[in-house]
N, C-alpha and C positions, 0 to 999 in steps of 0.2 A: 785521695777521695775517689770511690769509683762513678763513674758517670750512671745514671738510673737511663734505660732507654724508654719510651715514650710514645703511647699507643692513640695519642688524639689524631683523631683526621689532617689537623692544621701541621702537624708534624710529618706524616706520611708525603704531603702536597709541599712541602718541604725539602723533603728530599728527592722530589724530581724534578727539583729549577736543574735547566739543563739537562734534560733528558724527553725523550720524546714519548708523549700522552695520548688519549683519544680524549675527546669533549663533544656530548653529545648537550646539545642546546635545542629548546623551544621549535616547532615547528619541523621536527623533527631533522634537524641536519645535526651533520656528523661531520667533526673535524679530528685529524689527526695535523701535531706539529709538535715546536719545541717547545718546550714552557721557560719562558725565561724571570715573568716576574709575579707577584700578584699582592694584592693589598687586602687590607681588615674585614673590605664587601667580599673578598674575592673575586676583584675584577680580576680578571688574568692577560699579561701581553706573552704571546705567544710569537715564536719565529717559523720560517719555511711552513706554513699553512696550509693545507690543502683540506678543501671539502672533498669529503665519500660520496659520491652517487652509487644506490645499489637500483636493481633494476632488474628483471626477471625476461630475459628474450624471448624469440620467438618457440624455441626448441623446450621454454621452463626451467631454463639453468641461469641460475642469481649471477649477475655481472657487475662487475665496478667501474665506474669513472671517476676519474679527479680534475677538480681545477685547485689549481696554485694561487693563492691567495695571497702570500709574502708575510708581510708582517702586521698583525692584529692585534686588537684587544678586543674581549665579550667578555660584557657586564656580568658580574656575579648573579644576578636576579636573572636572566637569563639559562644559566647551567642547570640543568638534566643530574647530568653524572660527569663525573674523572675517571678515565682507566689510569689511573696511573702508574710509572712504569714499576717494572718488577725488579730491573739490577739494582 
């Protein structure tokens, strides 16, 4: 029997448990980690954590910061978007 592959969202977000995603959420922040789990809402627990700081200096060149946040969950009702990964 050949396997059919599988174009829903909930299948793509699927196939990046264990792999590392962007998540942009509410209030405009920006996490990049692991995705390790997520449920029917789409809450999602993510590993190794870090929020994106961007920022524009003094010279007009876009900068980044991060803080490590460890390990999370953010609410499904919360999420923006998923980048999720590409391998």
């Amino acid at each position: 029997m050949e396997r059919r592959t599988s174009n829903r969202p909930i299948d793509y977000l699927k196939d990046s448990i264990d792999k590392i995603i962007l998540i942009k959420v509410k209030r405009n922040r920006l996490f990049r980690a692991l995705l390790r789990s997520f449920d029917e809402h789409l809450n999602i627990f993510i590993e190794n954590a870090e929020q994106i700081f961007e920022y524009q200096d003094e010279d007009g060149n876009i900068r980044e910061e991060h803080e490590d946040l460890g390990s999370i969950v953010i609410r499904g009702d919360n999420i923006i978007f998923i980048n999720l990964s590409s391998e």
